[in-house]
C-alpha positions as CSV (number, residue, x, y, z in Angstrom):
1,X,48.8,-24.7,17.1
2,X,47.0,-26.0,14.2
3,X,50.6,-25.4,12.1
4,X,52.8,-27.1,14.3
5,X,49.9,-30.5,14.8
6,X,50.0,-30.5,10.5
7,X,53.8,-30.6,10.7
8,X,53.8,-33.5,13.3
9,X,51.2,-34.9,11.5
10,X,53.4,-34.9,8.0
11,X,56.1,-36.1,9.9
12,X,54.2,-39.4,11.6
13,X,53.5,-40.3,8.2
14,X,56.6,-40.2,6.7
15,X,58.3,-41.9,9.9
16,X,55.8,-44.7,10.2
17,X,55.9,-45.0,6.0
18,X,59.6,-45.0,6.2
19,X,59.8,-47.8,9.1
20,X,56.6,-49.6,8.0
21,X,57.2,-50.3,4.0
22,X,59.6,-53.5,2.6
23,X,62.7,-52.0,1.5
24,X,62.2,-50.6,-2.4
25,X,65.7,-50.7,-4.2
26,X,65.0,-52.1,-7.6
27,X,68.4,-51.5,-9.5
28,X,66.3,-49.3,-12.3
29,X,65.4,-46.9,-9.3
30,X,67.6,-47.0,-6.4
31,X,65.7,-44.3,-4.8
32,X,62.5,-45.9,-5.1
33,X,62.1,-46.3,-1.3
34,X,62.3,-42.7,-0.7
35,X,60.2,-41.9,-2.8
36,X,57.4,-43.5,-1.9
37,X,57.6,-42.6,1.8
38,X,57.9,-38.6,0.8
39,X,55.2,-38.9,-1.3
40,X,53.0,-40.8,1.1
41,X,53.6,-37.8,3.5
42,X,52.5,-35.7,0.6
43,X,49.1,-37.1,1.3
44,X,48.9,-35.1,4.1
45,X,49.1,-31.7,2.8
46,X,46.7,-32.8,0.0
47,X,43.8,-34.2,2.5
48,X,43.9,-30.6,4.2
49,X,43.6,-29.1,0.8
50,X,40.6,-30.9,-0.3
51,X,39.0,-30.5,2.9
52,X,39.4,-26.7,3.3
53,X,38.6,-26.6,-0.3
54,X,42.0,-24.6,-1.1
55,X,42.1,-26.1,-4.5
56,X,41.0,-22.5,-6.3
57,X,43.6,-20.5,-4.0
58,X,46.2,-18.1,-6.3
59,X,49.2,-20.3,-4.5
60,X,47.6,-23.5,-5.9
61,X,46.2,-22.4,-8.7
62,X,48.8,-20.2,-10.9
63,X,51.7,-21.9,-12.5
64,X,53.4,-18.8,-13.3
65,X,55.3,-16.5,-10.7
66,X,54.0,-13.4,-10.0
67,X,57.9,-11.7,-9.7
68,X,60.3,-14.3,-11.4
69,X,63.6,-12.4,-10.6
70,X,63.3,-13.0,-7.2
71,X,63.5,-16.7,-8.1
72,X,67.0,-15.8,-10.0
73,X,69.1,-16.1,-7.1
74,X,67.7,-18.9,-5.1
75,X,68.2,-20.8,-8.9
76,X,71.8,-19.4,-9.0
77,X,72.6,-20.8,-5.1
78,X,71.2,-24.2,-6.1
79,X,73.3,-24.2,-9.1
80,X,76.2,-23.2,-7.3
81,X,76.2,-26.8,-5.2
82,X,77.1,-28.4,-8.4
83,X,80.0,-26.1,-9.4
84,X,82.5,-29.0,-8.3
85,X,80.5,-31.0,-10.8
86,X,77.8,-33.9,-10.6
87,X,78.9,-37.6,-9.7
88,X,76.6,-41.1,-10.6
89,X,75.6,-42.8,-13.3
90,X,72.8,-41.9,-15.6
91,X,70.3,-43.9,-13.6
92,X,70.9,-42.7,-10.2
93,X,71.1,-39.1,-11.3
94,X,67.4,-40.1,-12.6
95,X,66.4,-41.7,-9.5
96,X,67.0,-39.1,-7.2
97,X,65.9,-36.2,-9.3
98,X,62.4,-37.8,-9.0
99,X,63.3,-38.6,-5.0
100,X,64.1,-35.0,-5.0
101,X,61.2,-33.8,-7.1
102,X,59.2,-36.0,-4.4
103,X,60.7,-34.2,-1.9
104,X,60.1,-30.4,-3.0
105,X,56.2,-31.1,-3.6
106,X,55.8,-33.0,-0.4
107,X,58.0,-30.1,1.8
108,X,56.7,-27.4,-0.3
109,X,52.9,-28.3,-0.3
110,X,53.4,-28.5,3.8
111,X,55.2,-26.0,4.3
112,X,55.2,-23.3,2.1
113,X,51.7,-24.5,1.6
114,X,49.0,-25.6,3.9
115,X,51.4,-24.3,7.2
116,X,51.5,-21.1,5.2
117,X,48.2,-20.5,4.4
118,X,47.0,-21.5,7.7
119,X,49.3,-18.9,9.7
120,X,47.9,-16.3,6.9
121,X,45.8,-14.4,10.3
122,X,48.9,-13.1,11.6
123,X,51.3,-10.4,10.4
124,X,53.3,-11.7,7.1
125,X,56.5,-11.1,9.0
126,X,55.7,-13.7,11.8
127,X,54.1,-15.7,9.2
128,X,57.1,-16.4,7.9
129,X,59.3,-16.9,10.6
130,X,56.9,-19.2,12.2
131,X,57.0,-21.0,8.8
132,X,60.6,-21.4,9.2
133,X,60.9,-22.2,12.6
134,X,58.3,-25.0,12.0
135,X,60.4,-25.9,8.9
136,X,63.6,-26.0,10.9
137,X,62.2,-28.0,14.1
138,X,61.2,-30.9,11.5
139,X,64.2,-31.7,10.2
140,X,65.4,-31.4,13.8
141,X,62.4,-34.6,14.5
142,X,63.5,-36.2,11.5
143,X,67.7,-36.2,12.6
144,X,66.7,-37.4,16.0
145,X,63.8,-40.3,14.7
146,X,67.0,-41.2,12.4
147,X,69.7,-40.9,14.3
148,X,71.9,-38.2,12.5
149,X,75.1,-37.1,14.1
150,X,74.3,-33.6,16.9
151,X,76.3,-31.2,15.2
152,X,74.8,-32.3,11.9
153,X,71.9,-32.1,13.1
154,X,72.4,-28.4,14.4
155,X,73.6,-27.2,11.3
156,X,70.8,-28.6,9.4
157,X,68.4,-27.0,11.5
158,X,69.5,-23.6,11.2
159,X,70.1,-23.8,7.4
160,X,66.6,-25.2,6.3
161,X,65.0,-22.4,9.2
162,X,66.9,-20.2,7.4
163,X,65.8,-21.6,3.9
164,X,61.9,-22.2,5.1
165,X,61.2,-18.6,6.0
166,X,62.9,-17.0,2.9
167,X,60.8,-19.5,0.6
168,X,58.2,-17.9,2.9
169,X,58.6,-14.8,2.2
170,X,59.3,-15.6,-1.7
171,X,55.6,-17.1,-1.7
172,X,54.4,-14.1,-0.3
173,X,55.6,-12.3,-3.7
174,X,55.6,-14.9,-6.1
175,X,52.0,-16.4,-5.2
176,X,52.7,-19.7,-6.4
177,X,54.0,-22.7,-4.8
178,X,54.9,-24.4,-7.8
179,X,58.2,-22.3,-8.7
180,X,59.6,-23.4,-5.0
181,X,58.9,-27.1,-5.5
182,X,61.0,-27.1,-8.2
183,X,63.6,-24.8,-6.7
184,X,63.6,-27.1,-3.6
185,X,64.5,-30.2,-5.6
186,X,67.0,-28.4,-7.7
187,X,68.7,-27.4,-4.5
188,X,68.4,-31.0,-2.9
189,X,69.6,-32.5,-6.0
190,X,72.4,-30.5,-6.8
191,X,73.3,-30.6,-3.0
192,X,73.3,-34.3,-3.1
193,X,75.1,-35.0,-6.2
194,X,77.7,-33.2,-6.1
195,X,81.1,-34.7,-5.2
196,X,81.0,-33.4,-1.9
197,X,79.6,-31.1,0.6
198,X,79.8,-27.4,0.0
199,X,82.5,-25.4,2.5
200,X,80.6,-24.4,5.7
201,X,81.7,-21.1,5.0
202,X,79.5,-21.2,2.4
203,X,76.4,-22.9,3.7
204,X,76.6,-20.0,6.0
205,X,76.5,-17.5,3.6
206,X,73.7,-18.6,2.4
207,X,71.8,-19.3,5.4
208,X,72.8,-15.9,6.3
209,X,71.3,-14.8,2.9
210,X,68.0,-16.5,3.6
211,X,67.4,-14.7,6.7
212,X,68.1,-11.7,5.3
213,X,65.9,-12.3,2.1
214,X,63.1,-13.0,4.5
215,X,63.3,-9.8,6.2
216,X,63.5,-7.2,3.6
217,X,60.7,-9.2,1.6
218,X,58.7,-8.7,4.5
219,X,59.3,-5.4,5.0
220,X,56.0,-3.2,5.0
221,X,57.5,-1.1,2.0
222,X,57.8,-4.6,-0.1
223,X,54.6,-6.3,0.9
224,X,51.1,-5.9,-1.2
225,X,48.4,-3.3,-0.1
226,X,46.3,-5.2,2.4
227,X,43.2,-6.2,0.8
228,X,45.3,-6.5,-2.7
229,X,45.3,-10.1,-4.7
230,X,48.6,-9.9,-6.0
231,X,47.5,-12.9,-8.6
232,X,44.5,-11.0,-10.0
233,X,46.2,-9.9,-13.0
234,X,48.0,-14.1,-13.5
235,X,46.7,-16.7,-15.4
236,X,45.7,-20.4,-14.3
């Protein structure tokens, strides 16, 4: 319960942010509006940090990933977005790679985050799918407060449920957040500006490769010992 009220409670920021600011468009940073809202929602996730006093925790605290080849992939699949090449001009590819940057923090911090670490009590495995599904129903809220087409909107939700639980499931091995931010707005950005979207087929694919990630990292065989701190041995 206390996951899903964060979620709606990240997500009544950023709507009443997004409908309650003046238009911000300045011709320097086109994605200044944006920006501003996701990061205004980031607030959320902070205030829950500093009140629980999570600042010290390994997934806020190390910079460096635990297992960096399992970050290989999901850095190859973004990549693979801009295969058809990047479109804009040197100042909107600026703008939205700090939109997108925005974006990864705000999303990550929630989800991957606070969410995350307050589902820790229950079994990794339905950690992370409740992670996803949490992930997934957002952007769900978001299409219908907005007013995206339906059969956007259902493929949307089934990719980023898809993409929430295996960055789930990565933070369960990696320990750090800060890795998945930065993968999250690589993927958003490359997504975005790239001359078009990718073929459903593949968007499927690696949906489908998501899920799939998500189960075998949370696989008993693959997990920690209980009781182990897989960032005892990783630096600040």
């Amino acid at each position: 319960m206390q996951a899903a009220l964060l979620t709606l409670a990240w997500h009544a920021v950023l709507f009443a942010a997004a409908f309650g600011l003046p238009p911000l468009a300045p011709g320097w940073f086109p994605d200044l509006g944006a920006t501003v809202v996701n990061l205004a929602a980031l607030l959320v996730p902070l205030a829950v940090v500093a009140r629980s006093g999570w600042w010290r925790r390994p997934w806020l605290r190390s910079l460096r990933p635990r297992r960096p080849l399992l970050l290989v992939p999901v850095g190859l699949v973004a990549l693979s977005y801009a295969l058809p090449g990047i479109q804009g001009s040197t100042t909107s590819l600026l703008s939205a790679a700090a939109l997108f940057l925005a974006v990864g923090l705000s999303e990550e911090l929630l989800s991957r985050g606070v969410v995350q670490q307050v589902l820790h009590p229950i079994r990794p495995r339905t950690r992370v799918l409740w992670v996803g599904v949490l992930f997934g129903l957002g952007h769900a809220l978001s299409a219908a407060v907005f007013g995206r087409p339906l059969d956007d909107t259902v493929a949307q939700v089934v990719s980023t449920t898809a993409f929430g639980a295996g960055f789930a499931a990565l933070r369960l091995h990696v320990v750090s957040v800060w890795p998945l931010v930065l993968l999250h707005a690589l993927d958003d950005w490359c997504q975005v500006t790239s001359p078009g979207a990718a073929p459903w087929q593949w968007q499927l694919a690696v949906a489908v490769g998501f899920a799939v990630a998500a189960w075998w990292l949370t696989r008993p065989a693959a997990l920690p010992a209980p009781g182990a701190d897989p960032s005892a041995t990783m630096g600040r």
